[in-house]
C-alpha positions as CSV (number, residue, x, y, z in Angstrom):
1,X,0.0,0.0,0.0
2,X,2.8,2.6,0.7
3,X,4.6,2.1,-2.9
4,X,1.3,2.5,-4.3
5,X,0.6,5.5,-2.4
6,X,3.9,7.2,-3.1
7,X,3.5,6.0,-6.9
8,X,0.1,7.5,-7.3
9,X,1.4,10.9,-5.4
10,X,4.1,11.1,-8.2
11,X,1.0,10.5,-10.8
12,X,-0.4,13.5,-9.4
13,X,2.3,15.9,-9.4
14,X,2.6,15.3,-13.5
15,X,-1.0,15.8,-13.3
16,X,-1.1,18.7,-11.3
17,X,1.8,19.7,-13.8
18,X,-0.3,19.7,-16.7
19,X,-3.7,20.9,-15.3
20,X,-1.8,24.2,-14.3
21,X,-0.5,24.3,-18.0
22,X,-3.7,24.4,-19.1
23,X,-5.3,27.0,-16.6
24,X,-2.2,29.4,-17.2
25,X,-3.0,29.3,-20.8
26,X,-6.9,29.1,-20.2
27,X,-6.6,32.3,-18.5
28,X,-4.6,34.2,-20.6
29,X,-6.5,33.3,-23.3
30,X,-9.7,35.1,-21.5
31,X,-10.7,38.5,-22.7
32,X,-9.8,41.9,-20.9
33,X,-6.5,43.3,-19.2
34,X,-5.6,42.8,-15.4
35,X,-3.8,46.3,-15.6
36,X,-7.4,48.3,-17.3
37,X,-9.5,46.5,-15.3
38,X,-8.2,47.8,-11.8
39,X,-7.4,51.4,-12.9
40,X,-9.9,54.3,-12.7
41,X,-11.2,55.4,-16.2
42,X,-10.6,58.6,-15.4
43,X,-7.1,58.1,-14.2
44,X,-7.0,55.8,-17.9
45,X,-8.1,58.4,-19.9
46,X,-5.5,60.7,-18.8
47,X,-2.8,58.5,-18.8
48,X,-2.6,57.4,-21.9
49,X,-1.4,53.7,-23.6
50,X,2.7,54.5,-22.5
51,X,1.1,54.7,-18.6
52,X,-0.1,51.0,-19.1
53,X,2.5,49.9,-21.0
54,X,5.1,50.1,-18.0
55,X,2.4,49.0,-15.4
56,X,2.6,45.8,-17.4
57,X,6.2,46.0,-17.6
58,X,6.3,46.2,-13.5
59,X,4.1,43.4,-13.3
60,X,5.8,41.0,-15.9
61,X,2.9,40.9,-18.2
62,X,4.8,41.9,-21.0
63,X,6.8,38.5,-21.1
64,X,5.8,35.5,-23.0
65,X,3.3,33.5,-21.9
66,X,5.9,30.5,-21.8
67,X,8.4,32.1,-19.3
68,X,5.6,33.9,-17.2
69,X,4.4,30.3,-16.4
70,X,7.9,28.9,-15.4
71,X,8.1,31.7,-13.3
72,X,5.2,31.4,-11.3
73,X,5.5,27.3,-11.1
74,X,9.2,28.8,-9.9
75,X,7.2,30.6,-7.3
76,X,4.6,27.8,-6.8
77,X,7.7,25.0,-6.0
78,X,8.9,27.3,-2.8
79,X,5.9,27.7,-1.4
80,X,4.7,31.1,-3.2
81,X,1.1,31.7,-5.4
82,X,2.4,35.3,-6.8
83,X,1.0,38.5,-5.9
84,X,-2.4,40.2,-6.6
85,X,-3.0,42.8,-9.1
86,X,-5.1,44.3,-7.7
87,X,-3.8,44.7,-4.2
88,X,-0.2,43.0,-4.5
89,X,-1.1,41.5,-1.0
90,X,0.5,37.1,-1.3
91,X,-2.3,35.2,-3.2
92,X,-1.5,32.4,-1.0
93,X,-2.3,34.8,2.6
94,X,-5.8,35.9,0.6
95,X,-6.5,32.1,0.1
96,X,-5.5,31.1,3.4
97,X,-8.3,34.2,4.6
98,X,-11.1,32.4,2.9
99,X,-10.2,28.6,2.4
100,X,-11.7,27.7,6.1
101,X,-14.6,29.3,5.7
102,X,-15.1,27.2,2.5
103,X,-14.2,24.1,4.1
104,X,-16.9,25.2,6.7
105,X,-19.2,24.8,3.8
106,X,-18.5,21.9,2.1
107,X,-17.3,19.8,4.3
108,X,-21.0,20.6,6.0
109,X,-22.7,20.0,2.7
110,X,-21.1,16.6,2.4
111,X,-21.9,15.3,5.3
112,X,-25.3,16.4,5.2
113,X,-25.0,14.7,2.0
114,X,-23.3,11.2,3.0
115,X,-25.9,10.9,6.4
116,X,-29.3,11.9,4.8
117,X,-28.5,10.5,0.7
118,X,-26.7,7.4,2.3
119,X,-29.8,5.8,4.8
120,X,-32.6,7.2,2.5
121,X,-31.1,5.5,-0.5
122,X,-31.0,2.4,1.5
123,X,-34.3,2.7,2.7
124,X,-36.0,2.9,-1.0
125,X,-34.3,-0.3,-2.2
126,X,-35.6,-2.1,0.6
127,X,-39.5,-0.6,0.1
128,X,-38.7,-1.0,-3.7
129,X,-41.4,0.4,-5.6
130,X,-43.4,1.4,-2.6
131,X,-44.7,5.1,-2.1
132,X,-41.2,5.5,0.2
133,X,-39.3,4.5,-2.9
134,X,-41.8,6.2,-5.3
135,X,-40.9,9.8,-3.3
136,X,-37.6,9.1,-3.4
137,X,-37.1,9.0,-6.7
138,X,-39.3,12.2,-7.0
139,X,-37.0,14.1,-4.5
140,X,-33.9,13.0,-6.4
141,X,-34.9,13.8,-9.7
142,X,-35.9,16.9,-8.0
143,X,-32.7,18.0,-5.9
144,X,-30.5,17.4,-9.2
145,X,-32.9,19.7,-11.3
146,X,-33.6,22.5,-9.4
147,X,-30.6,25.3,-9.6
148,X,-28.5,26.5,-6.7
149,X,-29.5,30.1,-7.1
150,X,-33.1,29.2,-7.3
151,X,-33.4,26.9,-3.9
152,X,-31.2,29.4,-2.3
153,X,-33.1,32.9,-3.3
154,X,-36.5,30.8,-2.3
155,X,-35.0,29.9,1.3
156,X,-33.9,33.7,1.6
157,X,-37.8,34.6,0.6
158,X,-39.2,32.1,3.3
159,X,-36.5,31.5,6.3
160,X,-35.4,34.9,6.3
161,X,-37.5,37.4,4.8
162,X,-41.1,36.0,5.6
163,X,-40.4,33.8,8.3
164,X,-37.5,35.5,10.1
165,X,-36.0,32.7,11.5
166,X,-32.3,32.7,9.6
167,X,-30.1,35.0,8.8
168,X,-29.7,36.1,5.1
169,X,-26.5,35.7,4.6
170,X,-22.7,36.1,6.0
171,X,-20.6,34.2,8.3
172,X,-21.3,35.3,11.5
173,X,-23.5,38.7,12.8
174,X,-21.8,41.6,12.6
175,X,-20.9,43.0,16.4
176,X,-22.1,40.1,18.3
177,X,-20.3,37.7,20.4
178,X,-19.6,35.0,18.8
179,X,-20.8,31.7,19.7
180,X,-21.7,28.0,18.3
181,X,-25.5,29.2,17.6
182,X,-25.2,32.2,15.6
183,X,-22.3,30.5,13.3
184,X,-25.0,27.5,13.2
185,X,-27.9,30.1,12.4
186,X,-25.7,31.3,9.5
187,X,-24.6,27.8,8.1
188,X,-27.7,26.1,8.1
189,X,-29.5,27.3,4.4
190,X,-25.8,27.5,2.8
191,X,-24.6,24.4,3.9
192,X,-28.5,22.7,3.1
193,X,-28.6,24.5,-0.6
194,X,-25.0,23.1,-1.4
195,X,-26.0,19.7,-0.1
196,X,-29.1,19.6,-2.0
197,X,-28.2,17.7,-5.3
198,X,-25.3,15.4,-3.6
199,X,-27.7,14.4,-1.5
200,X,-29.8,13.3,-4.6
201,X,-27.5,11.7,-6.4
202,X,-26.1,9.5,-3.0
203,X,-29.8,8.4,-2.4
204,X,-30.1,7.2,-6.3
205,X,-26.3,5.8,-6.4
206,X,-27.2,3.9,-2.8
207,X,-30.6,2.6,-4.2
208,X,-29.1,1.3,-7.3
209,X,-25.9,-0.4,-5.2
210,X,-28.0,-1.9,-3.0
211,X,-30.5,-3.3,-5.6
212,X,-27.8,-4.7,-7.6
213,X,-26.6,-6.5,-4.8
214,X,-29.5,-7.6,-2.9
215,X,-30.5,-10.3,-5.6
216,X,-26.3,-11.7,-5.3
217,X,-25.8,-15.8,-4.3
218,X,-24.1,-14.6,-1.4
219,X,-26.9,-12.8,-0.2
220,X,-29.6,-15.9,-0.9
221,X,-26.8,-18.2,1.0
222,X,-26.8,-15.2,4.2
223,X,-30.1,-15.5,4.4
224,X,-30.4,-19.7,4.0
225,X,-28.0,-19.7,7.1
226,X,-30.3,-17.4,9.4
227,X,-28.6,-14.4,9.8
228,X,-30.6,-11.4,10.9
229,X,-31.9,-9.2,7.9
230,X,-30.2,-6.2,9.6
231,X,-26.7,-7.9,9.5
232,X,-26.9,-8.8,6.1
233,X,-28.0,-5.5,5.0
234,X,-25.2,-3.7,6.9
235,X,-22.8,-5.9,6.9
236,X,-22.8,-8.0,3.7
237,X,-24.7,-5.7,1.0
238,X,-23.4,-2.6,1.9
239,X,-20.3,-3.3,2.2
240,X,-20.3,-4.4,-1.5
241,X,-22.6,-1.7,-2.3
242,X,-20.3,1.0,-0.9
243,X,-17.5,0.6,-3.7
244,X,-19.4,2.6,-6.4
245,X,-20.9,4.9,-4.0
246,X,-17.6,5.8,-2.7
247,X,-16.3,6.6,-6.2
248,X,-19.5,9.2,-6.7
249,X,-18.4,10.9,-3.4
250,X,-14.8,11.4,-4.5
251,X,-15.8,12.6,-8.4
252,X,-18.8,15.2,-6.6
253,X,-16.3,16.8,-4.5
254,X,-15.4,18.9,-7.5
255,X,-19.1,19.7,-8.1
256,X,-18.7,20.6,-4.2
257,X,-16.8,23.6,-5.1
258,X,-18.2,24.5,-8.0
259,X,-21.2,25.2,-6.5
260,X,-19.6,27.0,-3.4
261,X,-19.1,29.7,-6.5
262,X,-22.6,30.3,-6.5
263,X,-24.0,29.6,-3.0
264,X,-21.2,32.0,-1.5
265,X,-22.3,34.5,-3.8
266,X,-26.2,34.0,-2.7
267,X,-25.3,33.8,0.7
268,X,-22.4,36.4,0.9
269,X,-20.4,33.7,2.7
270,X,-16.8,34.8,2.3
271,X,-14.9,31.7,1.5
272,X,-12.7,30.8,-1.8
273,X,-15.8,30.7,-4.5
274,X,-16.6,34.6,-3.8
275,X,-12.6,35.2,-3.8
276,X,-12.8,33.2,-7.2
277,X,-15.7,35.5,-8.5
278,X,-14.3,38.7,-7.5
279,X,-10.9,37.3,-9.2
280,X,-12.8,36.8,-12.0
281,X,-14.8,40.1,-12.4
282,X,-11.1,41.8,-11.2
283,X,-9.0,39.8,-13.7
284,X,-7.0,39.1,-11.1
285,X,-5.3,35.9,-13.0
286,X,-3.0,35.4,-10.3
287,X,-5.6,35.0,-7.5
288,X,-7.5,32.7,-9.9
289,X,-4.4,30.7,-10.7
290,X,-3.9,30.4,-7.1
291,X,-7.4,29.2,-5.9
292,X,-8.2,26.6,-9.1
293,X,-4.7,25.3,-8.0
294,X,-5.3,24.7,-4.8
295,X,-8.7,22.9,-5.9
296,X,-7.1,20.6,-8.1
297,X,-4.6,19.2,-5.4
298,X,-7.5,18.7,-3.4
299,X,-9.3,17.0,-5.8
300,X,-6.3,15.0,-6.4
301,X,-6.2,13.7,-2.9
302,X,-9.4,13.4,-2.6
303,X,-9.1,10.2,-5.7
304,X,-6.0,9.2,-3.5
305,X,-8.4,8.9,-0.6
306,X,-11.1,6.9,-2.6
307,X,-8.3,4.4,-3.8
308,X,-7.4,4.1,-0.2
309,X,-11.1,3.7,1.0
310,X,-11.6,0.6,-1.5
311,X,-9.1,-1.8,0.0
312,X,-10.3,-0.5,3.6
313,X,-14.0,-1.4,2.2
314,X,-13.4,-4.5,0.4
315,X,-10.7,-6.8,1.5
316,X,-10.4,-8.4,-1.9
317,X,-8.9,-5.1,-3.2
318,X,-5.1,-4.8,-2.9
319,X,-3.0,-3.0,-4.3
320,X,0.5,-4.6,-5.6
């Protein structure tokens, strides 16, 4: 197990190699200038093109694409993102502002995600084709249809605007003590909107595992023997059932963030997706650079994590 985890860490740092290649190239491909976007118009207008021609000069923009990359991956190798355009404070101390709150988020929404999707899944292959299974179905085709920005504006409208019972939006109220409560208040409809179409997919992934599994030999042979129904659903069938399921966790943590983009934006929770949007608006490329880098090494160990959950799963799985 260690060689293989040390081999697929090497794997990753060639692929980590080559997804920044294409982001650096991605991005400078992308319309508008870094150096017009963050200057005045007014101060622009009187300037004049020489003005902006040595602002880019001061901020290496004027160098190939080619040798701007090496130098940031230069950067990247001791520990260093680059600088913000438009603030020249570290990229890697502005991440490090707003990656905990993000991990606040998501690592909410998956859960909520893994301990609702998981047992309700279970639960409609079991009532197959009852009125459990047949609502469901309904929710999940429903939680993977409806959009982010739709669920969250309508829990705004309800929880917060009709209802007053939740906060709006933020990460904690401004001038009050903090405490467990209000950052729970605040967490709730962000953390529940995110969750909303994992959740769906887990319960349809878990129905399907477990349906594929419960008509298996070993299951007929379980049963034949006398063991309780309870043991051989928990400990026989989903065991077996968990090896695709744990696969669809590790490929929707992506999806995790990309949807942080949008319910940080609803919410006005300050974590890495609004940093991402403001980079974007900004054309702050180096901020950008900086934050899809960091999300592809986590969803690199995140795969590595899956691999390693197989062979803790299933004891047939080993890896040479």
């Amino acid at each position: 197990m260690g060689a293989y985890i040390i081999r697929r860490l090497l794997i990753g740092l060639v692929v980590l190699f080559f997804v920044t290649v294409i982001l650096f190239i991605l991005m400078n491909l992308m319309p508008g200038d870094p150096i017009t976007a963050y200057i005045p118009p007014e101060v622009l207008a009187q300037a004049g093109p020489e003005y902006i021609e040595i602002r880019r000069e001061q901020l290496g923009l004027n160098k190939p694409v080619v040798v701007r990359y090496f130098i940031w991956l230069n950067e990247l190798v001791h520990g260093n993102m680059g600088y913000s355009v438009q603030n020249g404070e570290p990229v890697l101390s502005r991440i490090k502002e707003r990656i905990g709150a993000t991990f606040e988020l998501t690592g909410t929404a998956l859960l909520l995600a893994i301990i609702i999707g998981i047992p309700i899944g279970i639960i409609s292959a079991v009532k197959q084709y009852s009125i459990v299974d047949s609502l469901v179905t309904l929710f999940s085709f429903t939680g993977v249809s409806i959009p982010v920005f739709f669920l969250g504006l309508g829990l705004i409208y309800v929880f917060s605007l009709r209802l007053n019972l939740l906060p709006t939006g933020g990460l904690a109220t401004i001038g009050a003590p903090p405490s467990l409560l209000d950052k729970l208040s605040h967490l709730i409809m962000p953390a529940f909107v995110l969750s909303v179409a994992n959740l769906a997919q887990f319960a349809r992934y878990t129905r399907s595992s477990i349906l594929d599994e419960l008509g298996q030999d070993y299951v007929r042979t379980a049963r034949a023997k006398g063991v309780k129904e309870l043991r051989v659903l928990f400990y026989h069938i989903l065991r077996n059932g968990m090896i695709p399921l744990i696969t669809v966790i590790a490929l929707q943590i992506p999806l995790l963030f990309g949807g942080a983009v949008i319910t940080e934006q609803v919410f006005s929770w300050p974590g890495m997706g609004r940093l991402a949007l403001e980079a974007i608006m900004q054309r702050d490329y180096p901020l950008l650079m900086g934050i899809t880098t960091v999300i592809a090494i986590l969803v690199l160990i995140a795969n590595l994590l899956a691999d390693i959950l197989y062979a803790v799963v299933d004891p047939r799985i080993r890896y040479q």
